[in-house]
C-alpha positions as CSV (number, residue, x, y, z in Angstrom):
1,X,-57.2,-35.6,-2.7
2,X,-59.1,-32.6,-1.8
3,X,-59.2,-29.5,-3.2
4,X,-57.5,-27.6,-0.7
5,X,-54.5,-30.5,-0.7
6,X,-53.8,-30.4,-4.8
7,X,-51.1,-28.7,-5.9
8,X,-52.3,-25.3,-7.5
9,X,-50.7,-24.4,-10.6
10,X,-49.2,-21.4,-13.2
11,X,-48.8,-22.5,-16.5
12,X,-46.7,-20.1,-18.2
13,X,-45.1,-20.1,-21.8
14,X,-42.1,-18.1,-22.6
15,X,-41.4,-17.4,-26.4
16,X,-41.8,-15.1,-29.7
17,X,-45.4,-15.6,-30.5
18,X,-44.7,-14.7,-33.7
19,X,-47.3,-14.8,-34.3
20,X,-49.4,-16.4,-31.7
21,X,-51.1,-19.5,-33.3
22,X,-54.0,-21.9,-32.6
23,X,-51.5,-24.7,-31.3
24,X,-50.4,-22.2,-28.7
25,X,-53.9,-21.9,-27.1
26,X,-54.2,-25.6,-27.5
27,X,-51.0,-26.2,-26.0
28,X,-52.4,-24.5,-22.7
29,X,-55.9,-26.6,-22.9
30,X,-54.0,-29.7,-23.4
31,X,-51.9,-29.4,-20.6
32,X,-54.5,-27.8,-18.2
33,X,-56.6,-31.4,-19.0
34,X,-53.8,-33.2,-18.6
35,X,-52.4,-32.0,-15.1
36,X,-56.3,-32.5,-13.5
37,X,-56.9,-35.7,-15.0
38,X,-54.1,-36.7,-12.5
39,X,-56.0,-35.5,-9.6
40,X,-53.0,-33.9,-8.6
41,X,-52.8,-30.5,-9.6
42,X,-55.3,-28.0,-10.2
43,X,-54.2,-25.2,-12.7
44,X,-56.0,-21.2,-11.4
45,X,-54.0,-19.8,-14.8
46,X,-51.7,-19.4,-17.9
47,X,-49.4,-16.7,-18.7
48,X,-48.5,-15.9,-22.2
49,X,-45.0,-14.0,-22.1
50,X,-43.5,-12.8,-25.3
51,X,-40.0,-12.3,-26.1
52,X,-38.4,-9.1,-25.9
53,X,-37.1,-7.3,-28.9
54,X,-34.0,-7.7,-28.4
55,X,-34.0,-11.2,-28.8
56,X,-32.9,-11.2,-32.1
57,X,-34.8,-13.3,-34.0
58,X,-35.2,-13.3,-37.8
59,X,-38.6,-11.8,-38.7
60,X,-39.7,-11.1,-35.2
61,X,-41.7,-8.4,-35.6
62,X,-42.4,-5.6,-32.9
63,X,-43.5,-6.4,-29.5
64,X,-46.0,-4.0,-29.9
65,X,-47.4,-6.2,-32.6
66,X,-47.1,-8.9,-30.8
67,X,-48.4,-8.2,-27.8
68,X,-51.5,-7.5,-29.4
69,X,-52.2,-10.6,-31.2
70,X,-51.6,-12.7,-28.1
71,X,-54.3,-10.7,-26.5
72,X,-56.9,-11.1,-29.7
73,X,-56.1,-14.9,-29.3
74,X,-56.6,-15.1,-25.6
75,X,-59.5,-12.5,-25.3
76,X,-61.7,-15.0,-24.8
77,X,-60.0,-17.2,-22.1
78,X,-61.4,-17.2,-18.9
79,X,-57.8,-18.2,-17.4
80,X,-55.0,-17.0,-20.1
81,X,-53.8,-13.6,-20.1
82,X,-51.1,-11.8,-21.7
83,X,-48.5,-10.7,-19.6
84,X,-45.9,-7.5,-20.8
85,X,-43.4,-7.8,-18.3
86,X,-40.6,-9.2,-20.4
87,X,-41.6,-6.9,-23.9
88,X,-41.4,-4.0,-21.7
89,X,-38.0,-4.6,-20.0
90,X,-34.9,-2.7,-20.8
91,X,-33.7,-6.0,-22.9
92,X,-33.9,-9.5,-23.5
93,X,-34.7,-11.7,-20.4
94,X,-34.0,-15.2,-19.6
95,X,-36.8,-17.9,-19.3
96,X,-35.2,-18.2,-15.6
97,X,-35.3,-14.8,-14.8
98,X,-39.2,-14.4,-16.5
99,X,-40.1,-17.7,-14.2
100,X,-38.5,-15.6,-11.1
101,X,-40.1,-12.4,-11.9
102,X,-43.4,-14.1,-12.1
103,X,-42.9,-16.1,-8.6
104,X,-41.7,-13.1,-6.4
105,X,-44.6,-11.3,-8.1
106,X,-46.6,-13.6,-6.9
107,X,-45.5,-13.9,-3.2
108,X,-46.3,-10.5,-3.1
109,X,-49.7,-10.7,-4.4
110,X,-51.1,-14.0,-2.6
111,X,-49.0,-13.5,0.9
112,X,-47.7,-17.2,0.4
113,X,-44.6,-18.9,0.0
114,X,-44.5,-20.6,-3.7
115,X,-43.2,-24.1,-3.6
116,X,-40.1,-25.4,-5.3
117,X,-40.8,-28.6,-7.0
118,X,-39.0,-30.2,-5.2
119,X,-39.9,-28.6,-1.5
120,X,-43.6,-28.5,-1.2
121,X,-44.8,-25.7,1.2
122,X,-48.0,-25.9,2.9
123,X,-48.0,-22.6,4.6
124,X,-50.6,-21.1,5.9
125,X,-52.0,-17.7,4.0
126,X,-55.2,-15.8,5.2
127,X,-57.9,-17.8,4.6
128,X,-61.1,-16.7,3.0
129,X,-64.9,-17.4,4.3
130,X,-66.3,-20.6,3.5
131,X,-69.5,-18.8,1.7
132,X,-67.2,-16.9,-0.3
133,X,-66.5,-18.0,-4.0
134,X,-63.0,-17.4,-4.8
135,X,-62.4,-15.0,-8.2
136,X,-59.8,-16.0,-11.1
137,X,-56.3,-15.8,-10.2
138,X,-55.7,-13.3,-13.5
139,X,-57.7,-11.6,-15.5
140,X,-56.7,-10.7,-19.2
141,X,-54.8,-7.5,-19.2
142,X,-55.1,-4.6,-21.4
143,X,-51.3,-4.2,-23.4
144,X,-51.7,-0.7,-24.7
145,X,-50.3,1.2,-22.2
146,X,-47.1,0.6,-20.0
147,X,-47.8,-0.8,-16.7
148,X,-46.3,0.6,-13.7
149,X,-43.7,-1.7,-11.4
150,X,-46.8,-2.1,-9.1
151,X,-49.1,-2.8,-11.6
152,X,-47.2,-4.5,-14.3
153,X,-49.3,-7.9,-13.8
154,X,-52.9,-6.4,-13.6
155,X,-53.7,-9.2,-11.4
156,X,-57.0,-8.3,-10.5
157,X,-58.6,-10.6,-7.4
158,X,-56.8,-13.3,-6.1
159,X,-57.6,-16.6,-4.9
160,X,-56.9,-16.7,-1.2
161,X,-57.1,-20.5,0.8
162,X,-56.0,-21.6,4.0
163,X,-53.5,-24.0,2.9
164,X,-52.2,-23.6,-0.5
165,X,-49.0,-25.2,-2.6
166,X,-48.7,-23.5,-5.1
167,X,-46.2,-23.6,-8.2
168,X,-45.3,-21.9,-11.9
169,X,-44.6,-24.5,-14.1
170,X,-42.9,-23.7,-17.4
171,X,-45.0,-24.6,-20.4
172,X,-43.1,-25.7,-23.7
173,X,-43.3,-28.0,-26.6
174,X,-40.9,-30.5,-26.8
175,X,-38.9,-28.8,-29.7
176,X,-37.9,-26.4,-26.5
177,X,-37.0,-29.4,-24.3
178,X,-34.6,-31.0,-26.9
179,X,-32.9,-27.1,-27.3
180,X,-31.8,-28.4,-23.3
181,X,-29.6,-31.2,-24.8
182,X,-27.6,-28.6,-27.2
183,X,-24.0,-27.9,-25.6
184,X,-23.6,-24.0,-24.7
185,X,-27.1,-23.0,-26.0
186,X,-28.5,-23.0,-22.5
187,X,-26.7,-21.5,-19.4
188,X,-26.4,-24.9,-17.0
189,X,-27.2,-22.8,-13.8
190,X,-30.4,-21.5,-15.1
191,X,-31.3,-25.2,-16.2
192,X,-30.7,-26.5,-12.9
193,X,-33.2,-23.5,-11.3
194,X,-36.2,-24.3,-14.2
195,X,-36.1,-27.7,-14.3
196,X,-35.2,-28.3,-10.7
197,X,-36.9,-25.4,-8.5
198,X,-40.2,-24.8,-11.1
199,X,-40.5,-27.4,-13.0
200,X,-42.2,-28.2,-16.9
201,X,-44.8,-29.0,-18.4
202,X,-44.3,-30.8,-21.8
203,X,-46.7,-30.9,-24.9
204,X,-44.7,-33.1,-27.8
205,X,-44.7,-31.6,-31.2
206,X,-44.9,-34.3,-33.9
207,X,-44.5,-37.3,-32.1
208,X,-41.4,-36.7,-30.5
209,X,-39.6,-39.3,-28.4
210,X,-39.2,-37.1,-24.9
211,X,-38.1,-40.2,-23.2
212,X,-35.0,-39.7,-25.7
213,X,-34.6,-36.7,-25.3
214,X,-34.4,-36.3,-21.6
215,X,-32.4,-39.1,-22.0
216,X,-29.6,-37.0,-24.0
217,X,-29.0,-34.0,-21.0
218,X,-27.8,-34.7,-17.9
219,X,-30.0,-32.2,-16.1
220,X,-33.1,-34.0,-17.6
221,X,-32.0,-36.7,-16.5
222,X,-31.1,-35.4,-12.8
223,X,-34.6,-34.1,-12.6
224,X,-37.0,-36.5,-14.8
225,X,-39.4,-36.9,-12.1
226,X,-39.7,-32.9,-12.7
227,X,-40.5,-33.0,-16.0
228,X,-44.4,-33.9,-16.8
229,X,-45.0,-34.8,-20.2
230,X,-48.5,-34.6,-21.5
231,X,-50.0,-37.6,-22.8
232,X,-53.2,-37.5,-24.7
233,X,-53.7,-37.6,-28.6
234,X,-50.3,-38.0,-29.8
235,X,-51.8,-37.0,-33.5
236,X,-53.8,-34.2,-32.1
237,X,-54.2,-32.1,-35.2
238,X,-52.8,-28.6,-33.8
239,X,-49.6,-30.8,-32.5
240,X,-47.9,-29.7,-35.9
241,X,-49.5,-26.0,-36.2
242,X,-46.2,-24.0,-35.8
243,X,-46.0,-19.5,-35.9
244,X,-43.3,-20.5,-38.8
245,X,-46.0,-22.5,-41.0
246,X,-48.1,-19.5,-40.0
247,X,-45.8,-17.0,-41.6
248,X,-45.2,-18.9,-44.9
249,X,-48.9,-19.3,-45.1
250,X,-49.5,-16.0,-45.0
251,X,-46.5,-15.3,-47.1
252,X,-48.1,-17.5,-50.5
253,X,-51.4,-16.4,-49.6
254,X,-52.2,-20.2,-48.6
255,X,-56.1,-20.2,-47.2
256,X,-54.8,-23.2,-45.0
257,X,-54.0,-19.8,-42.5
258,X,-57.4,-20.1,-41.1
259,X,-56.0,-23.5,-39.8
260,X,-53.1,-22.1,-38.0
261,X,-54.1,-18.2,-36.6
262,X,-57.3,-17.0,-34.8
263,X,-60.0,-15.1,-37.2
264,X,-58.9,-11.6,-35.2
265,X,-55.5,-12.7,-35.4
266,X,-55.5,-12.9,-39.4
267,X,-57.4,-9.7,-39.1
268,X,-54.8,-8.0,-37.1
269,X,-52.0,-9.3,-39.2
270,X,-53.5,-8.2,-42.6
271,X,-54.9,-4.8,-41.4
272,X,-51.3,-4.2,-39.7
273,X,-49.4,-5.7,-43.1
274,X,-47.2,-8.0,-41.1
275,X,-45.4,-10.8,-42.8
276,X,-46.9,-10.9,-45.9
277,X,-43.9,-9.6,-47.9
278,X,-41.0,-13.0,-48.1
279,X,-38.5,-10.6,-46.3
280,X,-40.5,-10.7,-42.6
């Protein structure tokens, strides 16, 4: 396939990020590898989007907070940015309604159509010279002020083509795809619109069986063929780094931290005091 013909893809990960871990960035590498080595897809960027306060989590510390550490851990990503969108909504927003935001958002800023997985669009956008090199998609963005409604992305240039397919793909370990299978937890319209119209991305945690666990939802089922499950070092060592290890680490003073969080992360955490008393 040429370049033009791949599918061009948005990885983005919905979640609390609390804190932001190691595994998190490696998730994104892994699954960026992953999708080219099929020759299929070529991924332009990755969206970090943390939770919204509201969310209700035990321990979840501010968004401010958090928002921060996502940028120290993805400052120096050439293709990962942070996006504020959801933190700075009036309150907590579904992963289908953060996918949407991001797609219209994106309509806007490329002047194409974005594919549903399962309706590939070729449409034409305005095509750029041949002697011009096209710029990253995103470019990190700076979370200390509130962005506007026009500017809430901070997209900087984008990537223009002449024919382009291109998708957001929802990024999750599979601890999030076996939350599909529990009755009532998810709403089944929004299911049907993430795993049907966008699409995941899967990273297993700890060896977990996908296969069984798609195998357990109706919906997975329905829309397998949707569901792309990354398959490289099933005992890849940040596989079973986790932002609640993270915590308890940093809780008991455990050095093994260092193994989990980002130097500027740890730096940010201590200088901030954030969960190093037992209570969150």
């Amino acid at each position: 396939m040429t370049e033009t013909t791949k599918t061009h893809v948005i990885l983005l990960a919905c979640g609390s990020f609390n804190p932001i871990t190691k595994g998190h960035i490696q998730m994104f590498e892994r699954a960026r590898d992953y999708l080219h080595k099929t020759g299929r897809f070529i991924v332009i960027g990755g969206i970090v989007s943390p939770v919204h306060d509201s969310y209700g989590k035990q321990g979840l510390v501010s968004s401010r907070h958090r928002l921060i550490m996502c940028q120290l851990a993805v400052q120096n990503s050439d293709w990962i940015r942070v996006d504020p969108w959801e933190c700075y909504q009036d309150t907590w927003q579904t992963t289908c309604s953060v996918l949407e935001h991001h797609r219209d958002l994106m309509k806007r800023v490329t002047g194409c159509i974005l594919s549903n997985v399962n309706t590939p669009s070729m449409t034409p956008v305005v095509g750029q010279p041949q002697n011009e090199t096209p710029q990253p998609i995103y470019q990190n963005s700076n979370v200390s002020s509130k962005p506007t409604a026009d500017e809430n992305a901070n997209l900087g240039t984008v990537m223009r083509y002449e024919e382009i397919e291109l998708r957001i793909l929802l990024l999750c370990g599979s601890d999030l795809l076996e939350s599909f299978c529990i009755p009532g937890l998810w709403n089944e319209a929004d299911m049907e619109v993430i795993v049907g119209d966008f699409g995941i991305v899967v990273v297993p945690r700890d060896a977990a069986d996908t296969d069984r666990i798609m195998n357990h939802s109706s919906i997975l089922r329905k829309y397998k063929n949707n569901i792309m499950v990354v398959k490289d070092d099933i005992n890849h060592p940040m596989s079973v780094v986790s932002s609640t290890k993270s915590r308890l680490a940093l809780q008991h003073g455990d050095g093994h931290v260092v193994d989990y969080l980002s130097q500027p992360v740890i730096d940010y955490i201590l200088k901030s005091q954030l969960y190093i008393n037992a209570s969150g």
